[in-house]
N, C-alpha and C positions, 0 to 999 in steps of 0.2 A: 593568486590562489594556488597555481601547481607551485611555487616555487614553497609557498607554508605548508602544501599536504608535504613535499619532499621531503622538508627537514621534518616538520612530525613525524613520517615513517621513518626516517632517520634516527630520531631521538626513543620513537616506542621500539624499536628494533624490529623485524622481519618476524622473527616467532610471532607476534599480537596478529601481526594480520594473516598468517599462513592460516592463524588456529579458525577462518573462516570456516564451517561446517562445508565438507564435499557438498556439491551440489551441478552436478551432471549435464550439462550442457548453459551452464549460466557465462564464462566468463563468452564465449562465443558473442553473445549478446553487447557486449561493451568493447568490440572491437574496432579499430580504427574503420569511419565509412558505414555501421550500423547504424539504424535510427535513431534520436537524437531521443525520443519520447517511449517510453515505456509503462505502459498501463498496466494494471494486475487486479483482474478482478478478484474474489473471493464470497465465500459463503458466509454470513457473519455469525459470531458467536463458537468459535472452536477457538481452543486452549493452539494446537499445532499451527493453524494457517497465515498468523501474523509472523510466530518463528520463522517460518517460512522467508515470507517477505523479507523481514530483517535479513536473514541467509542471502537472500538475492544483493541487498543492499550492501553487505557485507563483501559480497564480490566485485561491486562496482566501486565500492570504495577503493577495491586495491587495484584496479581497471590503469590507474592513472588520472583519470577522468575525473572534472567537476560533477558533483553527484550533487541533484537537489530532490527532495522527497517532498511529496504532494497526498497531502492525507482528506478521507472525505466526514471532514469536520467542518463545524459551524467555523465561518468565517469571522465571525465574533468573538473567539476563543484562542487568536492569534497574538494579544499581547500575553495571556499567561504562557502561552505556549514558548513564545519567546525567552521567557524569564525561566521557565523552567529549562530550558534547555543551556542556560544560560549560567544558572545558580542551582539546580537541581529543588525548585520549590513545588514539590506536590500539594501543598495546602493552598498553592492560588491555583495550581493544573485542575483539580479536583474539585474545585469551589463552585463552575459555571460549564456553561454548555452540557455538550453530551454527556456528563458524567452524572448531572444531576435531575437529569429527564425523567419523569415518572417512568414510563416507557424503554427498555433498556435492552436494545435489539442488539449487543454484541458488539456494537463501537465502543461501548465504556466498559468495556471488560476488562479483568485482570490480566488475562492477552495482552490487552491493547494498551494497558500501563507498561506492561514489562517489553513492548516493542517502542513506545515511548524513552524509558531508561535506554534501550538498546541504542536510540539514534541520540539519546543526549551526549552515549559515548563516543560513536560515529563521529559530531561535531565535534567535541574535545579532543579529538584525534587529530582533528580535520580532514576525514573523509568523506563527511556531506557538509556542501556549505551552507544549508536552507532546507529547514522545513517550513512550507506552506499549507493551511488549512483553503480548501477546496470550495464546499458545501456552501450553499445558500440560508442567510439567519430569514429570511422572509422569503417563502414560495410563495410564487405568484400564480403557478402552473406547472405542471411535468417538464412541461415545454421549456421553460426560463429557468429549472433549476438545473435538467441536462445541462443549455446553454450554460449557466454560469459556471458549473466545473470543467467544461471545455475551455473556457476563454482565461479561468486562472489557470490551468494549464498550458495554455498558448503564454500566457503574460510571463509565466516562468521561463518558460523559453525564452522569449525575446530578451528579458532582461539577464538572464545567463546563456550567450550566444555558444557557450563552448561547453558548456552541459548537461549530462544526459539526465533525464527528467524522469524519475522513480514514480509512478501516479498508482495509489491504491485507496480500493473504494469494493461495492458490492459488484457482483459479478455481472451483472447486466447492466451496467453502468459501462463497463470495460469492453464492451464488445462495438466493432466497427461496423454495426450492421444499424436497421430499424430494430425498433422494441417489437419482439413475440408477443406480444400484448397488445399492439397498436401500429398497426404499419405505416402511420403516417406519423409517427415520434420518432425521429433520430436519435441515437444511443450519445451520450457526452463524448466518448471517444471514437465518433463517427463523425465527430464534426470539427476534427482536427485531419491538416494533409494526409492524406491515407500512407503515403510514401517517407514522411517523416517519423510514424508511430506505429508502435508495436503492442499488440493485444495478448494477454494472457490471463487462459483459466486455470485457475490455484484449486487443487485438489487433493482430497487425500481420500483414505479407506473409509468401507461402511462405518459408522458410527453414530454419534450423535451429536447437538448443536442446541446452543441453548439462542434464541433466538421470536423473533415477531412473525409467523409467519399465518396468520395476519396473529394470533393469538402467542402472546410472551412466555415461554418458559423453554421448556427440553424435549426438541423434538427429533426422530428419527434422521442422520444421514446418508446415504447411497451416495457411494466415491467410485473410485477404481480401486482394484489392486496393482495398479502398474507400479514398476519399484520406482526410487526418489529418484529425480530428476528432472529437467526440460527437456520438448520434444514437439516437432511440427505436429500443428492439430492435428488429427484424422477426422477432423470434420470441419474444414474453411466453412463452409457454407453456417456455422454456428457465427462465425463474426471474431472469431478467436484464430491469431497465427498459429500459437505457440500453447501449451500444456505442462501445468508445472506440478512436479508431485512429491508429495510429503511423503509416501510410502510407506505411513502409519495411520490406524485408524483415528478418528477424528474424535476427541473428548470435550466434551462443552463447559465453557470459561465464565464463570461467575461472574460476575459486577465489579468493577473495583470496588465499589461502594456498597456500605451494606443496605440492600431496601432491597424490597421485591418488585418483580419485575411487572 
């Protein structure tokens, strides 16, 4: 796998991957001896916070490193996922799962198509070798569906022993703590080696999120103004190492599809 990303950087030339977007304390993270797993949580439903991610991914691609991205979608949705990333087929990507839910909390946004394109390019490069779908098609409980996006997480590891492992999902999902809602629910990425993985909260400026919260449409968000870049939490005790900032306010991302939400 290093020896095809080579010669792809090779063949796409140095300008494709220099043009990654600055992003201020990210290549630190993919240094030789950092942890091997990297979570990212996020707010769902904003136009900026997937760019974002792609931005992160986008550095680890030129890391050197096998890069595998772990998305928190229906586990069900990984043969189209495949093909699309594959052949570029939006009409099977968009046919099932998340995208056609009555219910449209921000995972099937127009975002999260165009960070989709983004990594279909990532693989034709070959700077990630794997995207994996996370999420649970059957919850059984809070408890089993954490569990289940921990342990494809772990399985992506083990089956890419030399890979650092891109994992993005909603923000309380990403955190190495218990749930603030329930002190006896461990968080999915608290139930991977503590010492192997790295947590991070994805942020940006006040603005707004088009999202479930419990209720579907466009609602108020409170960010920071800190300028773009990663930076150690100021608050470990959130369950979060690391802080990653968009350092524009946050605009809410439509549906790929057209329906109401």
């Amino acid at each position: 796998m290093r020896a095809l990303l080579a010669l792809s950087l090779a063949l796409i030339g140095p300008a494709a991957w220099a043009a990654c977007p600055d992003l201020p304390g990210a290549d630190a993270l993919f240094a030789p001896g950092e942890p091997r797993i990297i979570w990212v949580g996020e707010m769902h439903g904003t136009t900026e916070l997937p760019g974002l991610f792609g931005d992160l991914v986008c550095h680890a691609a030129q890391s050197g490193r096998e890069v595998v991205v772990a998305l928190e979608r229906l586990r069900s949705e990984q043969p189209a996922w495949d093909r699309f990333l594959k052949d570029g087929d939006r009409t099977a990507l968009l046919a099932q799962g998340m995208w056609v839910l009555p219910t449209q909390d921000g995972r099937s946004s127009q975002a999260m198509l165009a960070l989709a394109e983004r990594l279909r390019r990532f693989v034709a490069e070959g700077g990630v070798s794997s995207v994996v779908m996370m999420d649970a098609d059957t919850v059984r409980s809070v408890d089993h569906r954490e569990q289940a996006m921990a342990d494809v997480v772990a399985e992506a590891a083990a089956n890419h022993p030399k890979a650092v492992i891109l994992a993005y999902s909603g923000n309380l999902h990403a955190r190495k703590s218990q749930s603030p809602f329930d002190s006896a629910l461990s968080l999915a990425a608290n139930r991977l080696p503590s010492a192997q993985i790295v947590s991070i909260d994805a942020q940006g400026k006040d603005g707004q999120v088009r999202s479930c919260q419990p209720d579907c449409g466009i609602h108020p968000y409170r960010g920071s103004d800190h300028p773009r870049g990663i930076i150690p939490s100021r608050d470990p005790d959130n369950g979060y190492d690391y802080e990653m900032f968009s350092g524009v306010p946050m605009t809410p991302s439509a549906p790929a599809l057209t329906r109401g939400p």
